[in-house]
DRENLO-426340 format. One record per atom (N, C-alpha, C, O): residue number from 1; residue in three letters; atom name; x, z negated, y negated. Coordinates in pm, whole numbers, plus 50000, padded with zeros to 5 digits. Layout:
! residues N
NUM	ALA	CA	X	Z	Y
...
! end
This chain:
! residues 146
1	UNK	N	50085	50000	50117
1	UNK	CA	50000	50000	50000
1	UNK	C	50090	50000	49876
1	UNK	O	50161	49904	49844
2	UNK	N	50082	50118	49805
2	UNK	CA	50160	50119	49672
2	UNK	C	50116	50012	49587
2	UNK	O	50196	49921	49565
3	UNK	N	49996	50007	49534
3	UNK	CA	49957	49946	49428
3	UNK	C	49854	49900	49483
3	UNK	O	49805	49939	49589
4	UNK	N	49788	49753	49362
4	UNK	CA	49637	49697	49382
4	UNK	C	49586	49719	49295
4	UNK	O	49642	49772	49199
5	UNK	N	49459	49686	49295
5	UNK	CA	49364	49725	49216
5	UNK	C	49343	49572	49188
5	UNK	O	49395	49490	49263
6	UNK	N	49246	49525	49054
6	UNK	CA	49215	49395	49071
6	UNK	C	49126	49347	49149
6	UNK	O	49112	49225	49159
7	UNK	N	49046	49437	49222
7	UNK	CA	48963	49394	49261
7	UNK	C	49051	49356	49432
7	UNK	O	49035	49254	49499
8	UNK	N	49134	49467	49462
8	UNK	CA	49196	49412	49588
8	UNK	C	49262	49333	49557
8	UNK	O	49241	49243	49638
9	UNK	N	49372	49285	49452
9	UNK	CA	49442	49175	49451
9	UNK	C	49344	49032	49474
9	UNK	O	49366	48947	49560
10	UNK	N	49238	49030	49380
10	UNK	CA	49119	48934	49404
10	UNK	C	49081	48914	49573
10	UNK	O	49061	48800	49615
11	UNK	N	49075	48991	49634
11	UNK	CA	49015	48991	49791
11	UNK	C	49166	48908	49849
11	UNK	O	49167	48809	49922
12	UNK	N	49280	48977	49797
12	UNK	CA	49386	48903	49913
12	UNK	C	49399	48771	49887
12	UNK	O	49431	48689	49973
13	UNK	N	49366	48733	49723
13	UNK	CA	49439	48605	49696
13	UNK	C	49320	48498	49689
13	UNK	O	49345	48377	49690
14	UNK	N	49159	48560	49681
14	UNK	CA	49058	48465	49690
14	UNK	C	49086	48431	49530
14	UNK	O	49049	48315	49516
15	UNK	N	49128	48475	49423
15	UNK	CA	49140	48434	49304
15	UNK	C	49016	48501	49234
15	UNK	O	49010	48613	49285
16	UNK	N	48928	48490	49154
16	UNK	CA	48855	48593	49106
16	UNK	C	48904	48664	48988
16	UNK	O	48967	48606	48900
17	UNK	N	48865	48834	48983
17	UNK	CA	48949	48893	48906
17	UNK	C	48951	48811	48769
17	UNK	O	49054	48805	48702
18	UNK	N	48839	48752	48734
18	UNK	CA	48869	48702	48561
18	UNK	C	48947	48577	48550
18	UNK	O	48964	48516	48445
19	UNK	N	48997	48541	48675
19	UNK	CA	49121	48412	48657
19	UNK	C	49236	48493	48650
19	UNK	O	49339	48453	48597
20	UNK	N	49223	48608	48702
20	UNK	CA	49392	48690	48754
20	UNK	C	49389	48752	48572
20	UNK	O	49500	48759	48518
21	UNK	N	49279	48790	48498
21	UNK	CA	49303	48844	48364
21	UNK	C	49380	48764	48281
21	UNK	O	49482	48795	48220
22	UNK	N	49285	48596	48287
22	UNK	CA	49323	48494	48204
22	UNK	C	49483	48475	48240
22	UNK	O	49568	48458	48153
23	UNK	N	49504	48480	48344
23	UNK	CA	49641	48381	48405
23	UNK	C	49736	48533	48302
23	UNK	O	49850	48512	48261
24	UNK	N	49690	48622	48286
24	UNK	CA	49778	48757	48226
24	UNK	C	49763	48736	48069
24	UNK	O	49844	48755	47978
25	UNK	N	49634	48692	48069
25	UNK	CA	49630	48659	47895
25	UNK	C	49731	48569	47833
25	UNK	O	49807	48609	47744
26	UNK	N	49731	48445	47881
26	UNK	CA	49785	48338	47877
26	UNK	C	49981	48314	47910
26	UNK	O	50049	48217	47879
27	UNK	N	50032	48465	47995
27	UNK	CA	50135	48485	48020
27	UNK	C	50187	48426	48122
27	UNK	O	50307	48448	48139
28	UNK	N	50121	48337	48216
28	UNK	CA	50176	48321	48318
28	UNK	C	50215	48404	48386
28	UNK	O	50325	48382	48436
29	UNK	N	50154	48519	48416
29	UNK	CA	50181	48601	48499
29	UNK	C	50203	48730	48390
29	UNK	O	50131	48717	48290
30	UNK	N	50285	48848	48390
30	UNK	CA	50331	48968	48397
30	UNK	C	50217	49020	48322
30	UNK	O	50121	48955	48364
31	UNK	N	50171	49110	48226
31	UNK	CA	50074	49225	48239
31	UNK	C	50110	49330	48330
31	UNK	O	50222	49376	48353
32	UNK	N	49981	49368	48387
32	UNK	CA	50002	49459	48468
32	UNK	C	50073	49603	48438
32	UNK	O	50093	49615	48317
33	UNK	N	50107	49689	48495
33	UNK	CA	50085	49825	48467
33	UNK	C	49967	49884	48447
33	UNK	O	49870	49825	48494
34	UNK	N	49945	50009	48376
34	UNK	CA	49789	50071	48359
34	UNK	C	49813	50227	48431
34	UNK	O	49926	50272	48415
35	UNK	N	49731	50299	48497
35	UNK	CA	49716	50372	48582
35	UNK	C	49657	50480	48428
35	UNK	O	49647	50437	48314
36	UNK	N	49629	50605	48466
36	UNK	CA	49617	50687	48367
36	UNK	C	49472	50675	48318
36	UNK	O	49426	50702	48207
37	UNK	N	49396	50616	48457
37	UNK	CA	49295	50581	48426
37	UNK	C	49219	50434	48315
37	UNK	O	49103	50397	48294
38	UNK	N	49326	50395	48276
38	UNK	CA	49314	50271	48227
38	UNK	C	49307	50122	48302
38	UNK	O	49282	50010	48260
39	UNK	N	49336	50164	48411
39	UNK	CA	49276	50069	48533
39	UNK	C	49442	49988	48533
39	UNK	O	49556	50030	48514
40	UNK	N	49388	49871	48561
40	UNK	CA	49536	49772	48563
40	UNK	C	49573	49824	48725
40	UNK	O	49478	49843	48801
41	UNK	N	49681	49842	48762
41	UNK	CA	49745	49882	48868
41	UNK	C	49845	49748	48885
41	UNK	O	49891	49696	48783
42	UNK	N	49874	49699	49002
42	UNK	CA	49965	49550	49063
42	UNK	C	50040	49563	49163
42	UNK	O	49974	49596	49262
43	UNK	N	50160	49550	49186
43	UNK	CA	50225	49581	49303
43	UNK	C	50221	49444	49418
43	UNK	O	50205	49332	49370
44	UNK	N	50235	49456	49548
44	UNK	CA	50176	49385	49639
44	UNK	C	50277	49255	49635
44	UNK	O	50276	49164	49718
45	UNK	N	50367	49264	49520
45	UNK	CA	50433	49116	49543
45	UNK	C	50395	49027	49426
45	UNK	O	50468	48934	49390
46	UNK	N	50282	49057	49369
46	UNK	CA	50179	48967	49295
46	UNK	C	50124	48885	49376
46	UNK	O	50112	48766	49346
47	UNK	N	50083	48934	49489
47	UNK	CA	50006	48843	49599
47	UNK	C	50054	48711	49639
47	UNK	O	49971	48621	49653
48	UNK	N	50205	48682	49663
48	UNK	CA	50292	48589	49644
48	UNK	C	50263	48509	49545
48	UNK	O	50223	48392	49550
49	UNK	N	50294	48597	49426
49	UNK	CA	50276	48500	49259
49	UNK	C	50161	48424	49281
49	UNK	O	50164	48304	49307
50	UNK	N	50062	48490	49271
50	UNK	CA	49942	48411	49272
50	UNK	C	49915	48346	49343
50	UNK	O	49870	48239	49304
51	UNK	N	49925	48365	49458
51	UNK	CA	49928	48270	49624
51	UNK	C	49990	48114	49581
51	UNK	O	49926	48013	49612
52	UNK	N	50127	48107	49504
52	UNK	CA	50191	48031	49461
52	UNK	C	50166	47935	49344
52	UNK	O	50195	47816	49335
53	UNK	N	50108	48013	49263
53	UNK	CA	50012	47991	49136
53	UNK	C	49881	47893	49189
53	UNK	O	49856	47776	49159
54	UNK	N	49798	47999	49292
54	UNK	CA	49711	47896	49329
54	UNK	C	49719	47792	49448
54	UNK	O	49620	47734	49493
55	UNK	N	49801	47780	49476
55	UNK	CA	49897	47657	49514
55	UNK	C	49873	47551	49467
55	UNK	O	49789	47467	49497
56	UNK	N	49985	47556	49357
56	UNK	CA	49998	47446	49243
56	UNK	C	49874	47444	49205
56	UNK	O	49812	47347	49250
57	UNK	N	49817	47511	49142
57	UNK	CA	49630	47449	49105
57	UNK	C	49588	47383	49188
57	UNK	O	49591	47267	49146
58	UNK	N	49547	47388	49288
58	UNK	CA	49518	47327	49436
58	UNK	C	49549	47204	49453
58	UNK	O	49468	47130	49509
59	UNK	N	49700	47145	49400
59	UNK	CA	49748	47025	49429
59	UNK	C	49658	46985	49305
59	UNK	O	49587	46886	49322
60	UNK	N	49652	47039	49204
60	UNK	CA	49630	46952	49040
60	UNK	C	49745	47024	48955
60	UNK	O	49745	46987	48837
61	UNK	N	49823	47099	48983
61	UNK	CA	49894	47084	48901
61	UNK	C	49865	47161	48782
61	UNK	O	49836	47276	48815
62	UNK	N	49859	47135	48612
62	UNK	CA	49818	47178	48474
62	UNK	C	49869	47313	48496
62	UNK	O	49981	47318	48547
63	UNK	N	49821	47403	48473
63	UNK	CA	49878	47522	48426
63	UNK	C	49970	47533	48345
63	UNK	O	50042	47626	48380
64	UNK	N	50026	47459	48203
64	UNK	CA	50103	47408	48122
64	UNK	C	50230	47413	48206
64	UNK	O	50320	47494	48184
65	UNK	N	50232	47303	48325
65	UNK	CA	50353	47306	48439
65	UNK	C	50376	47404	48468
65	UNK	O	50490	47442	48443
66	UNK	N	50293	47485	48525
66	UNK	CA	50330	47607	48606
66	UNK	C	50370	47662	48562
66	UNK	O	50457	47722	48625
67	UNK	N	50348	47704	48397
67	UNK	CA	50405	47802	48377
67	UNK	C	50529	47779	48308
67	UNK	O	50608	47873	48312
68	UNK	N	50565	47681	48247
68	UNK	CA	50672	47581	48273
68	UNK	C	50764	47642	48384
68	UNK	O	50858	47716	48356
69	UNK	N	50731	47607	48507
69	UNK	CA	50805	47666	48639
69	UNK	C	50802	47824	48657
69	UNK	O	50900	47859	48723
70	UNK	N	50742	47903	48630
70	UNK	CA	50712	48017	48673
70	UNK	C	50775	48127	48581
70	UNK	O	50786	48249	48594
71	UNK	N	50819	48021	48465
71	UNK	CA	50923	48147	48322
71	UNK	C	51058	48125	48349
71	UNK	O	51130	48205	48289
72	UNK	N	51107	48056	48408
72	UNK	CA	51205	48034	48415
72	UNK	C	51348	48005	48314
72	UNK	O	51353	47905	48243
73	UNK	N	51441	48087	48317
73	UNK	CA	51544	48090	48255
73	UNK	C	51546	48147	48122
73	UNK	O	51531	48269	48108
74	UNK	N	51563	48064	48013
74	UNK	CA	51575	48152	47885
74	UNK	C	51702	48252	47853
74	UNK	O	51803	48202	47804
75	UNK	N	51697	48397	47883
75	UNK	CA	51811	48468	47812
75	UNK	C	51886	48439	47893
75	UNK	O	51998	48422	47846
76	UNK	N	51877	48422	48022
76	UNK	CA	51965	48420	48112
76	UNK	C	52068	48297	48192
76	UNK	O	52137	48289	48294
77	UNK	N	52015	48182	48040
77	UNK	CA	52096	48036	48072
77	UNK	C	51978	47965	48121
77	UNK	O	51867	47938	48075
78	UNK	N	52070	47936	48287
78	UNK	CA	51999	47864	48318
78	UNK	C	52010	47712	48391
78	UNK	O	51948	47667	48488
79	UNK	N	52112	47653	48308
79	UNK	CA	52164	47595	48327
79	UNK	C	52083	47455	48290
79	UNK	O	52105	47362	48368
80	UNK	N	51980	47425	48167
80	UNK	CA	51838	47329	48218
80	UNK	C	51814	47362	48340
80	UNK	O	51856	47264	48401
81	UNK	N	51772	47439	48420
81	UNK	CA	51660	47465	48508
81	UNK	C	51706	47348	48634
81	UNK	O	51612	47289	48688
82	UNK	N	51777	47331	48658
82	UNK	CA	51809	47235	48792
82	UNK	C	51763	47074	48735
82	UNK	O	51750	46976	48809
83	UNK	N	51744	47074	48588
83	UNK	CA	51744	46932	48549
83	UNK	C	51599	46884	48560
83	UNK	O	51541	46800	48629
84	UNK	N	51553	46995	48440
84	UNK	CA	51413	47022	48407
84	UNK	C	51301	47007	48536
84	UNK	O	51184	46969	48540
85	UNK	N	51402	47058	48646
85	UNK	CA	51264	47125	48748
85	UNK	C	51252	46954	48810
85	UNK	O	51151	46886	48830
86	UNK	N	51418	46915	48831
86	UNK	CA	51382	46756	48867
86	UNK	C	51309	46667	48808
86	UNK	O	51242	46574	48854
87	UNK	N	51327	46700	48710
87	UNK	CA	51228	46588	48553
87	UNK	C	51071	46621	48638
87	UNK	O	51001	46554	48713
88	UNK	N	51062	46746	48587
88	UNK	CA	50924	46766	48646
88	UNK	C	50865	46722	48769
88	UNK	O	50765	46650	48767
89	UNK	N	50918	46758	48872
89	UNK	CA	50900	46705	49012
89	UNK	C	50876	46581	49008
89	UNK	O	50764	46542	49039
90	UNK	N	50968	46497	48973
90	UNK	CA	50946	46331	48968
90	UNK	C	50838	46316	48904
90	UNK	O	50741	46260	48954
91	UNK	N	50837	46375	48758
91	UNK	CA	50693	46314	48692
91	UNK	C	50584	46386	48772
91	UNK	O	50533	46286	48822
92	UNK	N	50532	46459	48806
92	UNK	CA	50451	46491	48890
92	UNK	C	50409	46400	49010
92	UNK	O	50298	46348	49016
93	UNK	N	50525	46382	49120
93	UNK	CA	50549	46315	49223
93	UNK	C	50459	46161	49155
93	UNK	O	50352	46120	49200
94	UNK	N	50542	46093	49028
94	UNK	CA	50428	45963	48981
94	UNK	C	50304	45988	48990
94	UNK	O	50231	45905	49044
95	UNK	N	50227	46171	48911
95	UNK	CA	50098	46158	48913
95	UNK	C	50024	46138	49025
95	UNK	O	49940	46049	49036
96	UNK	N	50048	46205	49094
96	UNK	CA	50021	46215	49285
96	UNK	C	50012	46084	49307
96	UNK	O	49894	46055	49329
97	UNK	N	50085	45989	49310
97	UNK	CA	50116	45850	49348
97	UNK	C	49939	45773	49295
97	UNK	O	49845	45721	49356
98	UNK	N	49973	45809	49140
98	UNK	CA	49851	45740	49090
98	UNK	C	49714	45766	49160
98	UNK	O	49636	45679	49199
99	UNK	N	49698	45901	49168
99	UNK	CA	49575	45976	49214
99	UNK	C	49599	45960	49307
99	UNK	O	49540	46061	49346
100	UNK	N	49652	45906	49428
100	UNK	CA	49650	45876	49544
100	UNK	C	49574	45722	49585
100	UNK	O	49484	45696	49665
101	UNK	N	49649	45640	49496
101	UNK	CA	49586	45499	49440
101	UNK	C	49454	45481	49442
101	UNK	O	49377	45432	49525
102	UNK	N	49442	45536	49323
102	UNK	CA	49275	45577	49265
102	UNK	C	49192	45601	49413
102	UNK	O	49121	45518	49469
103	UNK	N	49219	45728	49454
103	UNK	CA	49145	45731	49537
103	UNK	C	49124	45674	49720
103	UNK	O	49037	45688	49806
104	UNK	N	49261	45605	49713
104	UNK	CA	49222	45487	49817
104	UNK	C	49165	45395	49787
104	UNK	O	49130	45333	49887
105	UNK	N	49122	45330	49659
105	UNK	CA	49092	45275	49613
105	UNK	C	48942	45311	49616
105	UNK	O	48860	45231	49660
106	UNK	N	48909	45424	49571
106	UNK	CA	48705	45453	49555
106	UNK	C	48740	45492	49724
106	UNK	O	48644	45569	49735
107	UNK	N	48782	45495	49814
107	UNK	CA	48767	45519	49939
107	UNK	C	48767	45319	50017
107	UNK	O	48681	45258	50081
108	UNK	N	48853	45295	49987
108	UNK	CA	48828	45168	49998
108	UNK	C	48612	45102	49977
108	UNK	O	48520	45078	50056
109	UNK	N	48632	45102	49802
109	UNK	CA	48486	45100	49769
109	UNK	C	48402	45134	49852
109	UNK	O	48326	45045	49890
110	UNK	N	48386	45268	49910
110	UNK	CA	48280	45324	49974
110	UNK	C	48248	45289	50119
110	UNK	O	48145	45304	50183
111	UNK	N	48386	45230	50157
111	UNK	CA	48394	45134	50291
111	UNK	C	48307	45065	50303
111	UNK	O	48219	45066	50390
112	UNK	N	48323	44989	50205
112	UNK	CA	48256	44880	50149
112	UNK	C	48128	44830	50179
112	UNK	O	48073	44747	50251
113	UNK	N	48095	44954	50059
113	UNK	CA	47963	44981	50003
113	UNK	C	47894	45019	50144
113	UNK	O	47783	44969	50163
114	UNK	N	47943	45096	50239
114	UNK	CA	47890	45150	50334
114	UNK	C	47823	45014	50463
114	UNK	O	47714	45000	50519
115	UNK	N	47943	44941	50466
115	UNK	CA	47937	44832	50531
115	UNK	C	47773	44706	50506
115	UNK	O	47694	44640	50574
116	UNK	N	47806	44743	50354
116	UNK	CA	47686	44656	50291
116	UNK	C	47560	44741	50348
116	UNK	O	47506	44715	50456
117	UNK	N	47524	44840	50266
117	UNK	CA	47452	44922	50331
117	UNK	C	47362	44989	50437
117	UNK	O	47268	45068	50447
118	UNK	N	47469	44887	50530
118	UNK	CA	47472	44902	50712
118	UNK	C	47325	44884	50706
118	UNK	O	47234	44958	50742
119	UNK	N	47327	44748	50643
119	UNK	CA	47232	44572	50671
119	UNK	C	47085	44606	50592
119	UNK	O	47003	44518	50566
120	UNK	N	47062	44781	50550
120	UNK	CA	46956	44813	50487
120	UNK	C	46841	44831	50591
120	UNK	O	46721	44847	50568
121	UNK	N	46902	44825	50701
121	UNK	CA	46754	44864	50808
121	UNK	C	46729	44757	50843
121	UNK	O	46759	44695	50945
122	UNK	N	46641	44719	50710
122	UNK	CA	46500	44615	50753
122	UNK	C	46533	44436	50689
122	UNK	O	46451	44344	50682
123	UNK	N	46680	44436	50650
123	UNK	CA	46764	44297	50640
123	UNK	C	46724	44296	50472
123	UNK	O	46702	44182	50431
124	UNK	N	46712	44397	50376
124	UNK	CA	46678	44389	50268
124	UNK	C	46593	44505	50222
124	UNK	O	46568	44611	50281
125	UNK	N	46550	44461	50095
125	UNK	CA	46438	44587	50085
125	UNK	C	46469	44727	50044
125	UNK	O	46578	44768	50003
126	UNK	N	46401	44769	50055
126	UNK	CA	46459	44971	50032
126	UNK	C	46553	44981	49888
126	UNK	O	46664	45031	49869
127	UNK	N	46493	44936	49830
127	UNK	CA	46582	44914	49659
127	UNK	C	46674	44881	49677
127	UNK	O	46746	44917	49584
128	UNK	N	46766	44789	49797
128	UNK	CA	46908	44779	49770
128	UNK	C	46988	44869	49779
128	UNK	O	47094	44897	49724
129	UNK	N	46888	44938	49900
129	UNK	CA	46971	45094	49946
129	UNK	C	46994	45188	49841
129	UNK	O	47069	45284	49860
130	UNK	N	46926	45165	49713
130	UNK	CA	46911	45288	49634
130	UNK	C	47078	45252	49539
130	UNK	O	47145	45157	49582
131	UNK	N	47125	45323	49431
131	UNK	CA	47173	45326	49289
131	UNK	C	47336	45271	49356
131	UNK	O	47412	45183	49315
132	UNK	N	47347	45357	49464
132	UNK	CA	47466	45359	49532
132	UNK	C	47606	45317	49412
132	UNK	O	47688	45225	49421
133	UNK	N	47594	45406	49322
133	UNK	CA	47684	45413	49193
133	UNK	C	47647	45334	49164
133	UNK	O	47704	45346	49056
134	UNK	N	47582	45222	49151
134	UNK	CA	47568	45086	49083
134	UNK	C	47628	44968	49129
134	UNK	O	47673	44868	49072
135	UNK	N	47617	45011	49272
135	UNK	CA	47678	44887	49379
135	UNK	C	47815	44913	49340
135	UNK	O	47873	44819	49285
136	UNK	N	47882	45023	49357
136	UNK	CA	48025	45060	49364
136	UNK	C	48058	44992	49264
136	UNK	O	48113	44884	49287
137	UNK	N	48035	45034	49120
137	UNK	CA	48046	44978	49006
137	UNK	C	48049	44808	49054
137	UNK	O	48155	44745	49060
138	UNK	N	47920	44750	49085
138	UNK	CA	47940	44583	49125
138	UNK	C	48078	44588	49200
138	UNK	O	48166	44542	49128
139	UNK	N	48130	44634	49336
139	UNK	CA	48223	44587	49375
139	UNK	C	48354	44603	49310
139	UNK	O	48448	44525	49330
140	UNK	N	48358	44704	49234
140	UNK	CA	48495	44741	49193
140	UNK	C	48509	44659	49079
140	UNK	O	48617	44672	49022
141	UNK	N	48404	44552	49015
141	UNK	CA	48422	44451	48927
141	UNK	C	48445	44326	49007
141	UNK	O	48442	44223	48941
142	UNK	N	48469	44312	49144
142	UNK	CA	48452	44224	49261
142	UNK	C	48344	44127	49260
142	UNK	O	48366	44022	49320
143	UNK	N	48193	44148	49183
143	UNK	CA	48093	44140	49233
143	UNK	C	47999	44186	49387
143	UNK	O	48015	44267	49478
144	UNK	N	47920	44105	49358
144	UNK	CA	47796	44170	49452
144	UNK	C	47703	44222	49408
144	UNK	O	47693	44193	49289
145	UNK	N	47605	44304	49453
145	UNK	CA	47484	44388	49397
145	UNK	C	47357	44283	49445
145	UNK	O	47315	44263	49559
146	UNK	N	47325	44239	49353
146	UNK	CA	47215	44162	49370
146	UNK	C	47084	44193	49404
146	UNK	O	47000	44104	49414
! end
């Protein structure tokens, strides 16, 4: 396959074409070539880029980063880049940590909550069962839902 079309690059990468425009607006990625027809034309090692691109989205990571990572070397010095990419990694690596937290944490909660919950067939009345987000809220203040 010489070239893609956006609409095939969209099919390989599951990206939809108006993210693959933006991500071109915005300069993360390359403008395409244009075909005589006006039609953006892409060669098949975009599929990679973006594959990679939507990667990092996937984890969380800001677009800001990525493209951060994805410009690389200014003018040829690239002699930040081994520092920078570590800076980044680590601070990243913290966010992960946090959002990992967090959500053992509302996973924890829902344990919980679930446990309480159990004791709804017939032990209390239908209303306790309800305003799920309310209970959570009670426990994560280390209350009870009254």
């Amino acid at each position: 396959m010489a070239t893609l079309t956006i609409g095939q690059l969209s099919t390989e990468t599951g990206l939809p074409a108006k993210t693959i425009r933006f991500y071109e607006e915005i300069g993360l990625i390359a403008q395409p070539e244009r075909a005589e027809n006006g039609y953006r034309t892409y060669s098949p090692s975009r599929i990679e880029e973006l594959l990679l691109i939507k990667n990092a989205r996937d984890m969380g990571l800001p677009i800001p980063q990525i493209k951060k990572l994805m410009v690389g070397c200014d003018n040829g010095d690239c002699s930040h880049s081994g520092e920078y990419i570590d800076h980044e990694i680590s601070e990243y690596v913290g966010v992960l940590g946090t959002k990992i937290q967090q959500l053992t944490h509302l996973k924890n909660q829902l344990q919980t909550l679930r446990k309480t919950l159990s004791s709804c067939h017939g032990d209390h009345d239908s209303s306790y069962c309800c305003n799920v987000l309310g209970q959570i809220a009670q426990i994560s203040k280390g209350g009870e839902e009254e």
